[in-house]
N, C-alpha and C positions, 0 to 999 in steps of 0.2 A: 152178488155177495155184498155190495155194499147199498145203505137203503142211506134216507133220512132219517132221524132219531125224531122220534115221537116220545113223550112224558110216559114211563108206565107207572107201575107200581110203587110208595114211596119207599126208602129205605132210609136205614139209620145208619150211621157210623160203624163200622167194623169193631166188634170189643167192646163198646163203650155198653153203660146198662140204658134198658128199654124206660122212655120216660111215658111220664103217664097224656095221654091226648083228650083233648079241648073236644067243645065245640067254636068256631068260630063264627061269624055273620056277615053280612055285605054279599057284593060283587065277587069278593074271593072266597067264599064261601065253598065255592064247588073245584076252585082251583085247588087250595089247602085244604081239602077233605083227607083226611084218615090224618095229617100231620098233626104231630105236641106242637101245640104253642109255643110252648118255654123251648122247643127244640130251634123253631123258627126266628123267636128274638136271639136263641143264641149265633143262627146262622146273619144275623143282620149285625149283633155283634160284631162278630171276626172279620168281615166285610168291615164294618166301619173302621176296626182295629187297623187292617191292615191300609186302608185310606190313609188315617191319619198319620198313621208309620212312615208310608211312603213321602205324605206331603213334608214330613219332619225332616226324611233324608233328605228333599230335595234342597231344606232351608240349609242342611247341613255341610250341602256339598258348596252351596254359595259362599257361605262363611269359611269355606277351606278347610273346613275338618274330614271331609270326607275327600280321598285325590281318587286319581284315575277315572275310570268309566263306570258308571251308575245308572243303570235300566231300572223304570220303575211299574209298578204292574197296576198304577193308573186306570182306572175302568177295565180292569179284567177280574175284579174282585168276588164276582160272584162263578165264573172259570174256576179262578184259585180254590173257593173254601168249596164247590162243589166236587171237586179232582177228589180235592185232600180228605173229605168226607166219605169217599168208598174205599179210603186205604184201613187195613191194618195198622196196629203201629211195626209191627216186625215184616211190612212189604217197604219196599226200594222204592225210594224214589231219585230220578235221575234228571238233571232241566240244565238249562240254557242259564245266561246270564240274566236274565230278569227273574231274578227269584227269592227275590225278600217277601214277599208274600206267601208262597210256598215253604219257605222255611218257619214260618210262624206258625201257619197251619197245620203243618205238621208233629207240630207240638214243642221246636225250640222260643224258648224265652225271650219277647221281643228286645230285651236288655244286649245278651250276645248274641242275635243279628247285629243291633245298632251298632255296638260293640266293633264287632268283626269291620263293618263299614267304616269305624273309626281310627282301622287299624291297631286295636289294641290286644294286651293281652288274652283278659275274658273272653275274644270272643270266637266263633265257631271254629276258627281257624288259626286260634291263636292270633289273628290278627297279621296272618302272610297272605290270607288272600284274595279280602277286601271285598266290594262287592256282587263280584262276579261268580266268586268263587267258596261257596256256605256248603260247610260238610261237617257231618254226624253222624257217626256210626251206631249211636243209642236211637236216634230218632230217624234213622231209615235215610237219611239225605247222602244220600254219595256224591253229591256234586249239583253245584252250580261249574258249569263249564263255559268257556271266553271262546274257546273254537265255536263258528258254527257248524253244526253237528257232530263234534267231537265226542256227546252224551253219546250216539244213537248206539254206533257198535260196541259202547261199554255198558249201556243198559242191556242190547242182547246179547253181551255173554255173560252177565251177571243170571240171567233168565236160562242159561246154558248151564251154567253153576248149579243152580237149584235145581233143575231139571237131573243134571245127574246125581245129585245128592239125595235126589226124591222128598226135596222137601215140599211145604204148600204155601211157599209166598209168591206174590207175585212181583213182578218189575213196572212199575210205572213212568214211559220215557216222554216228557215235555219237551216241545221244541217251537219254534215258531214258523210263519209258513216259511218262509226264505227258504230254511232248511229241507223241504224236502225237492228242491233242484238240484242239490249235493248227488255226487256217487255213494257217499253212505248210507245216504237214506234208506237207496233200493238196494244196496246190498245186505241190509239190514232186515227189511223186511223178509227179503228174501231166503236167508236164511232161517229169520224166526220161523215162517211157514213152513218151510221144509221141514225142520224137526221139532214143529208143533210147540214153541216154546211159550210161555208164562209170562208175557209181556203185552202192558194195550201202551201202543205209541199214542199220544196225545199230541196233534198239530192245534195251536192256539192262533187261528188267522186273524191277527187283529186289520188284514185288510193293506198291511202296510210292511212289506219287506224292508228296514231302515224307510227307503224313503218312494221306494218303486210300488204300482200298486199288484197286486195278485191278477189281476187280467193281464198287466203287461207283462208280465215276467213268468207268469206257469201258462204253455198252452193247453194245460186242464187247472182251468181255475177252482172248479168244485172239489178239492183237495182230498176230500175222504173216497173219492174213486179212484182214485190210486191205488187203493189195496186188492182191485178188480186182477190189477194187471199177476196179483201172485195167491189168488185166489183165496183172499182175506178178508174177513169180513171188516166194514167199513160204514162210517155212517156220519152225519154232521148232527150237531144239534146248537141249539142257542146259546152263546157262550154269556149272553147277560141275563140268561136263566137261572138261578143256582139251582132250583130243583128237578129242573129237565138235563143239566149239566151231572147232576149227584147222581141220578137215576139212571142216566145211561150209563155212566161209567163203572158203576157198583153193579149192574148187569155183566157189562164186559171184562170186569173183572173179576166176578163169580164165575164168568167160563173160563177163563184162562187158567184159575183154579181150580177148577174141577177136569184138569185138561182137553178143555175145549180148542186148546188152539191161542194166535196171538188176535189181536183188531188193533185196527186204525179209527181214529177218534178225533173228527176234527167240529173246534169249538169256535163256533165265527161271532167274535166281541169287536169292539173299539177302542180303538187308542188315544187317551183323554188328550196326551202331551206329546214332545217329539220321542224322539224312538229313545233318544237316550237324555239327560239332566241337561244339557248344552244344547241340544236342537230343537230350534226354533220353529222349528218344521213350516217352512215359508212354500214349502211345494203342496202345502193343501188349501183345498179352496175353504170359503167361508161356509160353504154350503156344508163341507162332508166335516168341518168343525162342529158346526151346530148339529147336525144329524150326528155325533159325538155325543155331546152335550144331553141331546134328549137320548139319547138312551143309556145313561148314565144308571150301572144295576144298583150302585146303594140311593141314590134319589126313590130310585123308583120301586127297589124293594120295602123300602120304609113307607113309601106313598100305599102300597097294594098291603101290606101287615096294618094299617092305621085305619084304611076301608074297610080289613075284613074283621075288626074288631080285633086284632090280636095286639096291638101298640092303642096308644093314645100318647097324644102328642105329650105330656107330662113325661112317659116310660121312656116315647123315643131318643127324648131331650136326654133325660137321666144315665140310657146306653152311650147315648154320642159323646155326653161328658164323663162317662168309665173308660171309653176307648182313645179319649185324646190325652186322661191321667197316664193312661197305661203307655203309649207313646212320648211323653212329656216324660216321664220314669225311665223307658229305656235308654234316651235322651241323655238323662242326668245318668244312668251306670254307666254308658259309656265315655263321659266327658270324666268321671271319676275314677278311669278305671287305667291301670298303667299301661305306657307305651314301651315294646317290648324291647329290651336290652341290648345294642348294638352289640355285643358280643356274642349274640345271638342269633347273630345274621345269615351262618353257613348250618343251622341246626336241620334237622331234616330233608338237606340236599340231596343226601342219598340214605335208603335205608339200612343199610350195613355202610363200613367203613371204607373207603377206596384208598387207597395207598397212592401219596402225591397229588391228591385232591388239591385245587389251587384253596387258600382263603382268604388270596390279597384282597384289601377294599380299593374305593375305585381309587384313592389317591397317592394309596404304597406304588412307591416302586417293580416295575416288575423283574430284574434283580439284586 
């Protein structure tokens, strides 16, 4: 049941309209065949966007406007906009705490991400639940979640939900490799395969559990054979691929939808920085730094679009300076945008009312 993922056929965004396709030239010629052009600078786009995003947040969390914990999705960029490229906008999506990236992609406004990170009102979360924690019920994001694997068994029962509703969305659950050592994991699987549900787990191996590596910590390191064990299909593919990334998952998400069944999907990228804004990550060598480095997917997407005649260096420059505006902009709405009303502190603690709810703050008295 579980293979390798090999490149198939290209596909486009769910919903979005068919754009018109190129010829291109070069070396990538035959890579990008049947692909639009204007599809490909816009996927090198969203990739740069959300680079420049991330490198924004990290200046942000320096400067102390951003507190708490802050994962950034640093070299997983073409993972991200390939994922978010086989969704629907009315399919689920479910991730982990690294997920500013994914919430962009998915079609909220880099403004309230920043926003949300900033703790303020605007943004996805009202500004309660910073940047772990990005939810949208317009744009399909049920969560950025701080547990590890806390998503898994809320994405399969969400996939449960639609199943008995008979609806046709599916559930897309992100997680990183750490995550599937958990008892959730396999209980999760476990049950999606049993009643056939409408969910592709996505494990995103950046190779680096925090700080342990995937050989020492999973005694099956090859992570998409796991799904062997509950007779699920399963496969890896190249996570600094976007279009071998787009293509598998827009497969296994067309069977999920057509009730095929659930898959496992795992995407082996690198991790440019530590695991989180604060790590130094002093447990890596220089070697698996630089083998980072070069394989770096927006370097090197942009390098393979300018070979195959689809960029020249004037358009590349021209996108990278639209995406670091759009970043520098959400920058500025979130620094303008208000910090939410300390009387407002006990506001959706619970969703109905509790009788003798406490609302002291921390310095009232407790009687």
């Amino acid at each position: 049941m579980a293979q390798t993922a090999t490149r198939s056929k290209p596909a486009s965004r769910g919903g979005t309209k068919s754009r018109r396709s190129g010829s291109v030239r070069g070396s990538g010629g035959v890579r990008f065949a049947g692909e639009s052009p204007e599809l490909l600078q816009d996927y090198f786009h969203e990739m740069t966007l959300i680079r420049r995003f991330e490198e924004r947040a990290a200046q942000g969390y320096t400067q102390a406007k951003i507190g708490g914990y802050c994962h950034l999705n640093l070299g997983e960029e073409a993972t991200v906009v390939g994922l978010m490229r086989s969704l629907r906008t009315s399919d689920l999506l479910y991730t982990n705490y690294r997920e500013h990236g994914y919430a962009i992609a998915k079609g909220i406004e880099p403004g309230r991400v920043m926003a949300e990170l900033y703790g303020r009102t605007t943004g996805t979360s009202k500004g309660w639940g910073g940047s772990m924690h990005m939810f949208d019920v317009t744009a399909g994001l049920l969560g950025g979640y701080g547990i590890v694997g806390g998503q898994v068994p809320l994405a399969t029962g969400a996939a449960l939900a639609i199943d008995y509703r008979g609806g046709d969305q599916v559930v897309m659950c992100q997680m990183g490799d750490g995550t599937t050592n958990i008892g959730a994991f396999h209980e999760a699987l476990n049950i999606a395969a049993l009643w056939n549900l409408p969910v592709v787990f996505v494990v995103v191996n950046n190779q680096l559990g925090m700080g342990t590596t995937v050989d020492k910590s999973s005694a099956e390191s090859e992570l998409y054979k796991r799904a062997a064990a509950y007779r699920m299909h399963g496969e890896r593919v190249d996570g600094n691929d976007v279009l071998a990334v787009r293509d598998a998952a827009t497969r296994l998400v067309a069977q999920a939808r057509s009730g095929g069944g659930p898959a496992l999907l795992e995407a082996v990228s690198e991790r440019l920085k530590g695991h989180s804004v604060v790590d130094p990550a002093k447990y890596r060598s220089e070697e698996s730094v630089e083998k980072a480095k070069q394989a770096d997917p927006v370097a090197n997407f942009r390098a393979e679009l300018i070979e195959a005649g689809i960029l020249d260096e004037d358009t590349a420059t021209e996108i990278e300076h639209k995406a670091q505006a759009e970043a520098d902009a959400a920058v500025a709405f979130a620094d303008d945008s208000p910090h939410p009303d300390p009387a407002t502190l006990f506001d959706y603690t619970y969703a109905t009312p509790v009788a003798n709810d406490s609302r002291r703050l921390p310095a009232d008295p407790v009687f």
